[in-house]
PDB file of N, CA, C and O in Angstrom:
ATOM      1  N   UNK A   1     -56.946 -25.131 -64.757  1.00  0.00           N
ATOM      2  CA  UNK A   1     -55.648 -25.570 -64.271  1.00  0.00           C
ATOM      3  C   UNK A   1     -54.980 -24.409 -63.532  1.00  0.00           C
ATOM      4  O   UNK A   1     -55.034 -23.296 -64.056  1.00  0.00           O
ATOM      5  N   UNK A   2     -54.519 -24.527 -62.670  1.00  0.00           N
ATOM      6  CA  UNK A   2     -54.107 -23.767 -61.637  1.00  0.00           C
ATOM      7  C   UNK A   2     -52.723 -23.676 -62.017  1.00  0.00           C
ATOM      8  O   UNK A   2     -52.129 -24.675 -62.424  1.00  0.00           O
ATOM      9  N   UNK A   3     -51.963 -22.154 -61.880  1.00  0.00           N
ATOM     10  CA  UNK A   3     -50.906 -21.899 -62.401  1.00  0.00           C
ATOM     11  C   UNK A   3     -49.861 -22.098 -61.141  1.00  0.00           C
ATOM     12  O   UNK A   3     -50.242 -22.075 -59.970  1.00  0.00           O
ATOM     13  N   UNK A   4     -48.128 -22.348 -61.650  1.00  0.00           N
ATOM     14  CA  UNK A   4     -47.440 -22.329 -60.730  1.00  0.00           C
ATOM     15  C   UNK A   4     -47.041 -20.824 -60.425  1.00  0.00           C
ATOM     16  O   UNK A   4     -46.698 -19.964 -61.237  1.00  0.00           O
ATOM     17  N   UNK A   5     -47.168 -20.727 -59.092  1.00  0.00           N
ATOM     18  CA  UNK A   5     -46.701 -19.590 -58.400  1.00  0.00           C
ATOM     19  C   UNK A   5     -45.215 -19.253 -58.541  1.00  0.00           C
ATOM     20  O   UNK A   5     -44.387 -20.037 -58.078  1.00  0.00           O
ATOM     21  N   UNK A   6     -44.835 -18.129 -59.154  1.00  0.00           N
ATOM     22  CA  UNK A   6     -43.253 -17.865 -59.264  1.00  0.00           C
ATOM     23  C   UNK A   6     -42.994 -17.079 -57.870  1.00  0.00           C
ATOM     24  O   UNK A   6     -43.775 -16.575 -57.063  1.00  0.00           O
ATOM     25  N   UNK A   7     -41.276 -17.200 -57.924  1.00  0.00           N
ATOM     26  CA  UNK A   7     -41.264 -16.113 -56.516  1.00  0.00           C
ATOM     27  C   UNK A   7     -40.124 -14.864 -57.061  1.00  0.00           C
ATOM     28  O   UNK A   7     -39.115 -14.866 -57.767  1.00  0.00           O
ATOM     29  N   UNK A   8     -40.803 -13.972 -56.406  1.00  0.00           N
ATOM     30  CA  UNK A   8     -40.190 -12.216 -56.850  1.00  0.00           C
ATOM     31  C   UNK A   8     -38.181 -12.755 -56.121  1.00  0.00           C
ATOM     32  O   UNK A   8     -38.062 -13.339 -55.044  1.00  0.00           O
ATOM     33  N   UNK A   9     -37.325 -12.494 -56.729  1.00  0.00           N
ATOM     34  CA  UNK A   9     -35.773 -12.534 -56.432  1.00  0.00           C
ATOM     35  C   UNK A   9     -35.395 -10.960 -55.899  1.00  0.00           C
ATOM     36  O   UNK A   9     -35.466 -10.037 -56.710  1.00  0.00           O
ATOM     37  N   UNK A  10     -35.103 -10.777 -54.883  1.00  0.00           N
ATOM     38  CA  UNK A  10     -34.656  -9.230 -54.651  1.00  0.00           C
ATOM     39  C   UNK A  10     -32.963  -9.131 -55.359  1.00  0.00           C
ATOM     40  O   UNK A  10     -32.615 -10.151 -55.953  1.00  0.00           O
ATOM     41  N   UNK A  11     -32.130  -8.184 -55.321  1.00  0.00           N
ATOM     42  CA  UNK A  11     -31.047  -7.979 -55.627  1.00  0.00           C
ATOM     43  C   UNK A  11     -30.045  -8.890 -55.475  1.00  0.00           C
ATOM     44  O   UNK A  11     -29.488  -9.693 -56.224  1.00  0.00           O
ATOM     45  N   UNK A  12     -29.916  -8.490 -54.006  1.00  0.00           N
ATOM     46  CA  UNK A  12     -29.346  -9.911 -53.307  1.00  0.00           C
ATOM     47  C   UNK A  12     -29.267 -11.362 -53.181  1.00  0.00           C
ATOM     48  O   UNK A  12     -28.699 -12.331 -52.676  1.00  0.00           O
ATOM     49  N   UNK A  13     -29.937 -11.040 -53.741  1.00  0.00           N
ATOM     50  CA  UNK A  13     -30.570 -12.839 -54.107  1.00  0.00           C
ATOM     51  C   UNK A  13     -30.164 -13.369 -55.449  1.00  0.00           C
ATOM     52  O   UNK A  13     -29.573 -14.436 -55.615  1.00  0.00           O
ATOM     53  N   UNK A  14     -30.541 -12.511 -56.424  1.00  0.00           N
ATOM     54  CA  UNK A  14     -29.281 -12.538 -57.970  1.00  0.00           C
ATOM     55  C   UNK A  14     -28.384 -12.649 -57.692  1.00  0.00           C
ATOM     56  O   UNK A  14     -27.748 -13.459 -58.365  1.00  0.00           O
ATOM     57  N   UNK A  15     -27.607 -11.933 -56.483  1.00  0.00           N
ATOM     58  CA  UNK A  15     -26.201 -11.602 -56.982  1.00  0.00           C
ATOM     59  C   UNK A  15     -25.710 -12.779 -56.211  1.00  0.00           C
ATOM     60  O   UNK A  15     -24.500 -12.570 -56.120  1.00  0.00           O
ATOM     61  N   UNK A  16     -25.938 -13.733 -55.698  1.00  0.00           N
ATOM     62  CA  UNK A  16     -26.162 -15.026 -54.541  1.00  0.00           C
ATOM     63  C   UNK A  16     -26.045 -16.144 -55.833  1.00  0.00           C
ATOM     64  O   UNK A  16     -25.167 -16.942 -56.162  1.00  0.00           O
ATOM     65  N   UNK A  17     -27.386 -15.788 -56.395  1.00  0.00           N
ATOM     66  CA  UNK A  17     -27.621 -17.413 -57.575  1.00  0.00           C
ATOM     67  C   UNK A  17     -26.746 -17.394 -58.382  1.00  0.00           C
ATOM     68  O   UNK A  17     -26.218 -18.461 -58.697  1.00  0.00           O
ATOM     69  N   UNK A  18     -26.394 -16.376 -58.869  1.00  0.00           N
ATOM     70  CA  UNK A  18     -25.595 -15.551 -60.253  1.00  0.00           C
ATOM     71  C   UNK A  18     -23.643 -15.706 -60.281  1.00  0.00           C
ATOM     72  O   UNK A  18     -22.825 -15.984 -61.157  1.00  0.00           O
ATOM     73  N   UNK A  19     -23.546 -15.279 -58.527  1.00  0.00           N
ATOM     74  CA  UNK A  19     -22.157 -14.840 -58.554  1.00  0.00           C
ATOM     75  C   UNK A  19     -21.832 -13.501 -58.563  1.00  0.00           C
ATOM     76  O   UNK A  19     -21.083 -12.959 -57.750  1.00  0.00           O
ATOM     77  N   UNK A  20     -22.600 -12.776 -59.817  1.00  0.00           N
ATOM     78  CA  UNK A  20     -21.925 -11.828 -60.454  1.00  0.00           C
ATOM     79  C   UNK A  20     -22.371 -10.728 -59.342  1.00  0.00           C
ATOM     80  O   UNK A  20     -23.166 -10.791 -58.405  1.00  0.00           O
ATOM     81  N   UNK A  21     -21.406  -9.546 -59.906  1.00  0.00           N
ATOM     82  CA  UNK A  21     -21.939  -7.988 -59.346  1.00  0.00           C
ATOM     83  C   UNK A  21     -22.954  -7.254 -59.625  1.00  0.00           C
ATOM     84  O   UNK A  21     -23.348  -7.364 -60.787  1.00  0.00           O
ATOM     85  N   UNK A  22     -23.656  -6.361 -58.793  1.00  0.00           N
ATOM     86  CA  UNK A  22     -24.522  -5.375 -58.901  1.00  0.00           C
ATOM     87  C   UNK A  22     -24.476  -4.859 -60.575  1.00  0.00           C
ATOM     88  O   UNK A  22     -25.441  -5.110 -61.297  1.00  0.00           O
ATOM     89  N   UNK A  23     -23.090  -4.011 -61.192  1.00  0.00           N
ATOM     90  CA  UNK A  23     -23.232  -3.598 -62.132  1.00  0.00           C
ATOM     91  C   UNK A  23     -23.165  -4.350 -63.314  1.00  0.00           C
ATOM     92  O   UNK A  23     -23.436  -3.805 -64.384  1.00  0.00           O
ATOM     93  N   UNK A  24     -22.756  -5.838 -63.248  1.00  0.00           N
ATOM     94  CA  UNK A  24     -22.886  -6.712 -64.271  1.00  0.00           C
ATOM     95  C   UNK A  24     -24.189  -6.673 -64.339  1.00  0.00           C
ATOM     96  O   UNK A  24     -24.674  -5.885 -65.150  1.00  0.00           O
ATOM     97  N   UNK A  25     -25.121  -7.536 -63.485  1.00  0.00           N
ATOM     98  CA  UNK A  25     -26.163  -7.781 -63.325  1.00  0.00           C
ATOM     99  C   UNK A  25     -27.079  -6.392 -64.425  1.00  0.00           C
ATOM    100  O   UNK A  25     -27.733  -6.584 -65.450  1.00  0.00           O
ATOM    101  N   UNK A  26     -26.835  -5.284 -63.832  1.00  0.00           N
ATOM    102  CA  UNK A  26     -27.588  -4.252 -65.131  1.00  0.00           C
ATOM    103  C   UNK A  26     -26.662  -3.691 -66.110  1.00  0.00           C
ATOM    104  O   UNK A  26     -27.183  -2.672 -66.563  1.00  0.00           O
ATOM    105  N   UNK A  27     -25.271  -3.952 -66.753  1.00  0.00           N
ATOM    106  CA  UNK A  27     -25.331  -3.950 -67.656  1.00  0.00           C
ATOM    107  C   UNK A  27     -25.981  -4.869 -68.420  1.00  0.00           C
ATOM    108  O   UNK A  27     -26.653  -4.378 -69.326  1.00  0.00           O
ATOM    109  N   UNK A  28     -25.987  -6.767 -68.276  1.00  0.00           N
ATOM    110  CA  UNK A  28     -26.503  -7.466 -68.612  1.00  0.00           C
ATOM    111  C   UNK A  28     -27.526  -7.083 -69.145  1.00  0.00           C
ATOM    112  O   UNK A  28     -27.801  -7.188 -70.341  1.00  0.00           O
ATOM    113  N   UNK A  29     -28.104  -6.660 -68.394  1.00  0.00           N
ATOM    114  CA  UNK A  29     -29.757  -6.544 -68.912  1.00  0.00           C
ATOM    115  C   UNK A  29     -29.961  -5.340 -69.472  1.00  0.00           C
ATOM    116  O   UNK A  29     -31.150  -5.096 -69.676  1.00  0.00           O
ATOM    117  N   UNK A  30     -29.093  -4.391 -69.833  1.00  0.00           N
ATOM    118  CA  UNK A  30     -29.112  -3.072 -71.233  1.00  0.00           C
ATOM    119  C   UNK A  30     -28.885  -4.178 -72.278  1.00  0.00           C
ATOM    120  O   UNK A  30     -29.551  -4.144 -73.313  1.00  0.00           O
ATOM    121  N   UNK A  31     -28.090  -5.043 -72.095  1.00  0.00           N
ATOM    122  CA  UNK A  31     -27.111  -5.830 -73.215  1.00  0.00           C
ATOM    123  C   UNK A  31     -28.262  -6.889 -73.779  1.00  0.00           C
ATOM    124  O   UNK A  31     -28.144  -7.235 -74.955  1.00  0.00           O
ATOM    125  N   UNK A  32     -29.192  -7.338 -73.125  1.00  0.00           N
ATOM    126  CA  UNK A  32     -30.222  -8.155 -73.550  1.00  0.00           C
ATOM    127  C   UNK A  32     -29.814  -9.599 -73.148  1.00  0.00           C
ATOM    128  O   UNK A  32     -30.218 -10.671 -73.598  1.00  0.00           O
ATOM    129  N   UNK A  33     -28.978  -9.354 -72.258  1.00  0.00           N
ATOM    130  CA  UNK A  33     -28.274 -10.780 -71.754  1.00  0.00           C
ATOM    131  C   UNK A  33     -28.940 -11.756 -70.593  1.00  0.00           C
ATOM    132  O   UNK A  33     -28.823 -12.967 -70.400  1.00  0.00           O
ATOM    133  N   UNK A  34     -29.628 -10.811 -69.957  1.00  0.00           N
ATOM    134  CA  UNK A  34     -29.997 -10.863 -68.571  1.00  0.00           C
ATOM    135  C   UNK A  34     -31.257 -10.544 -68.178  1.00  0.00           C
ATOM    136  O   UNK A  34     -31.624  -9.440 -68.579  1.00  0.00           O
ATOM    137  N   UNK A  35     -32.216 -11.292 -67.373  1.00  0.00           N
ATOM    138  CA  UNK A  35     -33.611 -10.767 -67.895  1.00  0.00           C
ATOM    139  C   UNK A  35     -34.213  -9.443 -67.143  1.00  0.00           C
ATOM    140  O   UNK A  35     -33.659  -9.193 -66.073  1.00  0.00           O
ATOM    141  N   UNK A  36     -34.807  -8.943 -67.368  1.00  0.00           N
ATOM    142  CA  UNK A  36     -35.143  -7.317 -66.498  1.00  0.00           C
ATOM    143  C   UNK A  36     -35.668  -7.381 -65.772  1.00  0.00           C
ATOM    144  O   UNK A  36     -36.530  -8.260 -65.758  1.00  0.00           O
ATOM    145  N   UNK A  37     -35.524  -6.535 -64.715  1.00  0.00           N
ATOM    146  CA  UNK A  37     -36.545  -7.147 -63.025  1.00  0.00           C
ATOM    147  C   UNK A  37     -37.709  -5.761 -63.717  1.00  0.00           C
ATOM    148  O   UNK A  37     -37.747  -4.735 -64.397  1.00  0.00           O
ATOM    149  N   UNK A  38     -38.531  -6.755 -62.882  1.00  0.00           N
ATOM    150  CA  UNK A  38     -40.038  -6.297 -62.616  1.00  0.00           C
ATOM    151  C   UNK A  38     -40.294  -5.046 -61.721  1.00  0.00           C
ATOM    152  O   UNK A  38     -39.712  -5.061 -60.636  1.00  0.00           O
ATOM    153  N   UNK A  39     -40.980  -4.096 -61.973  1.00  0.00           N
ATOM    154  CA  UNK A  39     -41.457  -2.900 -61.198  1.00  0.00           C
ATOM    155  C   UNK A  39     -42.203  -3.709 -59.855  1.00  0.00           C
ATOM    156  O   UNK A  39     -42.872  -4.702 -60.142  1.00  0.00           O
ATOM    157  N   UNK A  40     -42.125  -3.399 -58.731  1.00  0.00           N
ATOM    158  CA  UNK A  40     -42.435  -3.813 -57.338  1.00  0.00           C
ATOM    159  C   UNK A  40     -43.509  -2.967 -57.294  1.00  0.00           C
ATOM    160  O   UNK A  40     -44.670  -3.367 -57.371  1.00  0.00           O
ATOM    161  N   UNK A  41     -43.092  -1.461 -57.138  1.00  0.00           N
ATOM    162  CA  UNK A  41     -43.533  -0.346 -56.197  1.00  0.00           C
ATOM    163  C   UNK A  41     -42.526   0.827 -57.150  1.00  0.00           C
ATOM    164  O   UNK A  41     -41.776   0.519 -58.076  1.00  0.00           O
ATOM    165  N   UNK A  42     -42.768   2.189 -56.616  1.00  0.00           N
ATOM    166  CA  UNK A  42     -41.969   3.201 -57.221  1.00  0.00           C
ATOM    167  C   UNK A  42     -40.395   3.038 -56.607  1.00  0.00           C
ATOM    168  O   UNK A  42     -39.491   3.512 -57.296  1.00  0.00           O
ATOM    169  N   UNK A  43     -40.087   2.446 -55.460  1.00  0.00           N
ATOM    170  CA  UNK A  43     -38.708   2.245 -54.884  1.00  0.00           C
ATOM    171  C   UNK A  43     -38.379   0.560 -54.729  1.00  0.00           C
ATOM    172  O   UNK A  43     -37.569   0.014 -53.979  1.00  0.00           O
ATOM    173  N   UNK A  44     -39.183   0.042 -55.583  1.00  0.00           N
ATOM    174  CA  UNK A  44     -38.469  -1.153 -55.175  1.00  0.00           C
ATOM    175  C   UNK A  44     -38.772  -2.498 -56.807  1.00  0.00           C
ATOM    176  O   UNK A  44     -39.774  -2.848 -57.431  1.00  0.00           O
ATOM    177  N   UNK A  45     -37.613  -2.769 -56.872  1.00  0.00           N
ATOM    178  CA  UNK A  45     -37.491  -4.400 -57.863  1.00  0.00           C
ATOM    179  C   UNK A  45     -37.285  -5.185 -57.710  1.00  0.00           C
ATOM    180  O   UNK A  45     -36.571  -5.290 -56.713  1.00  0.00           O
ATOM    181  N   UNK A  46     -37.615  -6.474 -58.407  1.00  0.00           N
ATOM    182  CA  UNK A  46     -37.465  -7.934 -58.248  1.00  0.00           C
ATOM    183  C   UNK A  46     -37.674  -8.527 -59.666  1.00  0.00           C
ATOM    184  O   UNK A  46     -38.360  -8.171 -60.625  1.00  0.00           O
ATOM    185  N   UNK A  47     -36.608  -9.836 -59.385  1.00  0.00           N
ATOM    186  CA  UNK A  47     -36.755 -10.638 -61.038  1.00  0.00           C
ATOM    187  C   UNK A  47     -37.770 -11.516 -60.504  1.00  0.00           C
ATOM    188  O   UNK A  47     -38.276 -11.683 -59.395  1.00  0.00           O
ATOM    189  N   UNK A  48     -37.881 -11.942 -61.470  1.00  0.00           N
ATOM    190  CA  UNK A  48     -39.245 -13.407 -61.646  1.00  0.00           C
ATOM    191  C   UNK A  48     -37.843 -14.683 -61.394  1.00  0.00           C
ATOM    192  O   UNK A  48     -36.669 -14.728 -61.764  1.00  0.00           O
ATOM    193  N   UNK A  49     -38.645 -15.503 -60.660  1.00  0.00           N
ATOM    194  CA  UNK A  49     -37.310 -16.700 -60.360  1.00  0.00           C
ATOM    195  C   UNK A  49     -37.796 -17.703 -61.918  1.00  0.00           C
ATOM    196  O   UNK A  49     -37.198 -18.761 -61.720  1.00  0.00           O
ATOM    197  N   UNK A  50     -38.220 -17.786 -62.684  1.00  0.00           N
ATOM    198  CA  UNK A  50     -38.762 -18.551 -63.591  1.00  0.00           C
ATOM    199  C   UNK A  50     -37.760 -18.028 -64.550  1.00  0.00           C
ATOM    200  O   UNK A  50     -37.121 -18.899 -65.140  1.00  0.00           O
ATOM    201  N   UNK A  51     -37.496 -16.848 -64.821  1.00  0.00           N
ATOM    202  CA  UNK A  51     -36.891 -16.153 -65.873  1.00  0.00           C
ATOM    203  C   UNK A  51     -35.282 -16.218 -65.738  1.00  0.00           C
ATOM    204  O   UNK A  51     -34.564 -16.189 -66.737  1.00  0.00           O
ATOM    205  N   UNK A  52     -34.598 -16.339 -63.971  1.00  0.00           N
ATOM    206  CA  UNK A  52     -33.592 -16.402 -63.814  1.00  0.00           C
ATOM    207  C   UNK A  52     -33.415 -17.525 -64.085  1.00  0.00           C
ATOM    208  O   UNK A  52     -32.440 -17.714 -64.812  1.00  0.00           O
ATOM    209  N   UNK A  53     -34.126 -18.623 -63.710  1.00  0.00           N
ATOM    210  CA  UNK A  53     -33.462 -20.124 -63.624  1.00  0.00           C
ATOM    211  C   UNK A  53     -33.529 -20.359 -65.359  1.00  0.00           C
ATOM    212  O   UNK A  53     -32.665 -21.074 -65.866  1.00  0.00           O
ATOM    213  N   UNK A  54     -34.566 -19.740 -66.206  1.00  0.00           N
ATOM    214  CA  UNK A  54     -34.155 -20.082 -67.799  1.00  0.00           C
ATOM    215  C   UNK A  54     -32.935 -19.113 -67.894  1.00  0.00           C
ATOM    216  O   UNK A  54     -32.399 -19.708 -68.829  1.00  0.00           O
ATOM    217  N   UNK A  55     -32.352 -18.399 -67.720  1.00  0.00           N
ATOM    218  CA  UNK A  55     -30.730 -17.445 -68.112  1.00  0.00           C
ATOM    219  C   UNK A  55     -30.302 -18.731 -67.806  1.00  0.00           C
ATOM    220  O   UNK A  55     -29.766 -19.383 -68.703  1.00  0.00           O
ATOM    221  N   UNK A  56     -30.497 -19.402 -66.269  1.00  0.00           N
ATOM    222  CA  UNK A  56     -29.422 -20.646 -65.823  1.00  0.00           C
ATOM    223  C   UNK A  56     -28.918 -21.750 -66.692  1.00  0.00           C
ATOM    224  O   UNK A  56     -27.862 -22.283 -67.034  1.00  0.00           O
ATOM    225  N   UNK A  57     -30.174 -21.820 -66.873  1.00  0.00           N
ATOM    226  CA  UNK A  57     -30.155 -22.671 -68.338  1.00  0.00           C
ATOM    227  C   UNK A  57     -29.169 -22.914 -69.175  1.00  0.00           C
ATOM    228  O   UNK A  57     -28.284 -23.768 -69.230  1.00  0.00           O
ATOM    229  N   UNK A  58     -29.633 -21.557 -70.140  1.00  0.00           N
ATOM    230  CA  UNK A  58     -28.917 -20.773 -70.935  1.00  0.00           C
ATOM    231  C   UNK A  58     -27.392 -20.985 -70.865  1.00  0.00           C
ATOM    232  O   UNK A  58     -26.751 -21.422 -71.821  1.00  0.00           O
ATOM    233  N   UNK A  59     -27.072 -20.789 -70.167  1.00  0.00           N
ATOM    234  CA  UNK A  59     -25.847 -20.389 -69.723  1.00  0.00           C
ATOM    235  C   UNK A  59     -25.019 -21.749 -69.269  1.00  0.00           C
ATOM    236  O   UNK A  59     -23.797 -21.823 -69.135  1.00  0.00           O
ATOM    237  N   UNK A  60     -25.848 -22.659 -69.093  1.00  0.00           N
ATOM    238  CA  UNK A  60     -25.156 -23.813 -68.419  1.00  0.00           C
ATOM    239  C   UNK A  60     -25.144 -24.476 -70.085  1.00  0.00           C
ATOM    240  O   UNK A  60     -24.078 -24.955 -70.472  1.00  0.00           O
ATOM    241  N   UNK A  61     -25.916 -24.479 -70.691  1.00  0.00           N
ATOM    242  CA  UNK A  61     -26.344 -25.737 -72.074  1.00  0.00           C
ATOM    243  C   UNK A  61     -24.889 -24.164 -72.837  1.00  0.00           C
ATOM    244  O   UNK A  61     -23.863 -24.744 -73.192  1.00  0.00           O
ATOM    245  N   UNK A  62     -24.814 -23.064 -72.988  1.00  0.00           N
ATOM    246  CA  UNK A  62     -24.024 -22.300 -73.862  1.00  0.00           C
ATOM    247  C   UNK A  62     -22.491 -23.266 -73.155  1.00  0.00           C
ATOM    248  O   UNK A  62     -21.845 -23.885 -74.001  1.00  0.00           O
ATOM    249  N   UNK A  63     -22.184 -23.316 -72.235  1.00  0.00           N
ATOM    250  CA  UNK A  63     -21.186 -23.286 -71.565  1.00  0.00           C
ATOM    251  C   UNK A  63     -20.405 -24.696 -72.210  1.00  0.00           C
ATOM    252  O   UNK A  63     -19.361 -24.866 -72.840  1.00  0.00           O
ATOM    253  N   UNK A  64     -21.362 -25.496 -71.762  1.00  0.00           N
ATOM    254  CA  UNK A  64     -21.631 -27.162 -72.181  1.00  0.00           C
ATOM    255  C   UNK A  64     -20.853 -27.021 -73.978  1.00  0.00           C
ATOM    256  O   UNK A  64     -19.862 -27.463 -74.560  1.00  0.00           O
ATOM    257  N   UNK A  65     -21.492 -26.539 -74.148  1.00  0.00           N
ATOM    258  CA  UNK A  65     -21.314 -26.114 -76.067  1.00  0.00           C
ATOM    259  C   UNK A  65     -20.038 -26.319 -76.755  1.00  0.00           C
ATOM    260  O   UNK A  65     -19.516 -27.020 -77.622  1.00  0.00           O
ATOM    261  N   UNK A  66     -19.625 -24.692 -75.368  1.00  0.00           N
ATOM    262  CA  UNK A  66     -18.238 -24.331 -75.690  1.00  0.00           C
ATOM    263  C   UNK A  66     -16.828 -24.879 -75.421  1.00  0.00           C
ATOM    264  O   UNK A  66     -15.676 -24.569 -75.726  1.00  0.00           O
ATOM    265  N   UNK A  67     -17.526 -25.959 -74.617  1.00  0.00           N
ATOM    266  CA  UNK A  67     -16.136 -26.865 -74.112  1.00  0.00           C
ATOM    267  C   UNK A  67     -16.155 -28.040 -74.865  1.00  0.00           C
ATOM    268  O   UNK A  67     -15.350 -28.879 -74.462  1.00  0.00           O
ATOM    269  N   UNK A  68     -17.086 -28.489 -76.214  1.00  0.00           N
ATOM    270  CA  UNK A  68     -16.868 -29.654 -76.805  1.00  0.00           C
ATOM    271  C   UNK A  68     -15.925 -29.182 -77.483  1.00  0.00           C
ATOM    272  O   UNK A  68     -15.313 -29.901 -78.273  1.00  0.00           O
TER     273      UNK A  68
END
């Protein structure tokens, strides 16, 4: 069975899906909130889009929760 192909998210592209800022974005992810981008290269990162859209999730079903 042939796997689905994820796609690498650059910075910009979080901070697009997300809303949030640069330094949210990595405190988040000291905080364990937020998932950790992936090593690219020695100068460069990217999240997994599989991992952002489960935070989306997350965050939409927490949200959902908190307003019953």
């Amino acid at each position: 069975m042939a796997e689905q192909l994820r796609t690498f998210l650059r910075l910009k592209q979080i901070k697009a899906v997300t809303g949030m800022s640069r330094s949210w974005i990595y405190d988040a992810v000291k905080r364990g909130e937020f998932p950790a981008p992936i090593s690219l290269s020695a100068r460069a990162v990217a999240w997994d889009s599989a991992s952002v859209a489960a935070w989306q999730e997350r965050r939409i079903l927490t949200s959902r929760k908190a307003a019953v």
